[in-house]
C-alpha positions as CSV (number, residue, x, y, z in Angstrom):
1,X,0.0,0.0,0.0
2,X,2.9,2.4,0.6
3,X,4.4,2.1,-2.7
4,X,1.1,3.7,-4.0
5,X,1.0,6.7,-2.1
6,X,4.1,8.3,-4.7
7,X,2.0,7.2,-7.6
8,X,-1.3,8.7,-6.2
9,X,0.7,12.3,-5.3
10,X,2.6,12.1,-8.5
11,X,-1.1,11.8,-10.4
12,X,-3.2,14.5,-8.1
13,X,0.1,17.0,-8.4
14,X,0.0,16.2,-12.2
15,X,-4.0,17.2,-12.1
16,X,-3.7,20.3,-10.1
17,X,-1.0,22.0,-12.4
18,X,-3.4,22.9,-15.0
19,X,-6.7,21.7,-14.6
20,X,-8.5,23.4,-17.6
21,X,-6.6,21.3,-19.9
22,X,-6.4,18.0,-18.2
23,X,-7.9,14.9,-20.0
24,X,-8.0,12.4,-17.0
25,X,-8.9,9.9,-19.1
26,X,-5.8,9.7,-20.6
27,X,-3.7,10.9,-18.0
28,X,-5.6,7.9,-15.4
29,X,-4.7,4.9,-17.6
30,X,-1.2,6.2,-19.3
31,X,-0.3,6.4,-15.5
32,X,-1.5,3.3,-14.6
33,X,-0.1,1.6,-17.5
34,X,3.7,3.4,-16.6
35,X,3.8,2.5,-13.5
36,X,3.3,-1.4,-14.3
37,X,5.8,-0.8,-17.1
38,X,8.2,1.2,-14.4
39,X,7.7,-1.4,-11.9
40,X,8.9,-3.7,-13.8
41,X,12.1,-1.8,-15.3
42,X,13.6,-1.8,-12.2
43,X,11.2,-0.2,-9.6
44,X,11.1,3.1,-11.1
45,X,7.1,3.2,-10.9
46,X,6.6,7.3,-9.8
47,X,9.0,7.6,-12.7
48,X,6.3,5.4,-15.6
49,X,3.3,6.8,-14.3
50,X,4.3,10.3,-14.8
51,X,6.1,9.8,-18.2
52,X,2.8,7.4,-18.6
53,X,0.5,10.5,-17.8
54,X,2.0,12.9,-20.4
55,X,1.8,10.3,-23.2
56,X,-1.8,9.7,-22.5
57,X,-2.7,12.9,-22.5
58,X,-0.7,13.8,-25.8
59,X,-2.5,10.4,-27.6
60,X,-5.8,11.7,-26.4
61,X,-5.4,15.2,-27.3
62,X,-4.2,14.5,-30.9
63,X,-7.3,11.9,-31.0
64,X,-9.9,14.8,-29.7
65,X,-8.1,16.8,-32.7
66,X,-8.4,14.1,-35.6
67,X,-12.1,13.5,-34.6
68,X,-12.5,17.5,-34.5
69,X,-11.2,17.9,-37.8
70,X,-13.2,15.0,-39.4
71,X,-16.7,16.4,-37.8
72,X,-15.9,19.7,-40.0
73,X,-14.6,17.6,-43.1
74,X,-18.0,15.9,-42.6
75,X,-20.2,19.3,-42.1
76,X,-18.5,20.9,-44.7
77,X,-16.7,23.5,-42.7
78,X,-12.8,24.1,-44.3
């Protein structure tokens, strides 16, 4: 249970830097997905669920922005 405690800090100091932007969604499962994959490269799970984070919220952004950009393609908005 104490190993969690740095991961759930890391995640809520992650949230609170800039809240208006924040997709948890990506941000909650890239960090859960880094810090099995840091866990396992040698215990450095803080370390994969903040590097986890920021890659799940870049995939999710740039996925919010193909979907935006087909919706005008498909009104007919240039």
């Amino acid at each position: 249970m104490r190993k969690f405690v740095p991961l759930a800090v890391s995640a809520a100091l992650l949230v609170s830097m800039n809240p208006a932007q924040v997709e948890a969604k990506g941000c909650l499962r890239g960090a859960a997905v880094g810090a099995v994959a840091g866990h396992y490269a040698h215990h450095h799970a803080v370390m994969g669920a903040v590097g986890g984070c920021l890659a799940g919220r870049a995939y999710y952004k740039h996925k919010a922005a193909k979907q935006a950009q087909a919706q005008q393609q498909a009104q007919g908005v240039h």
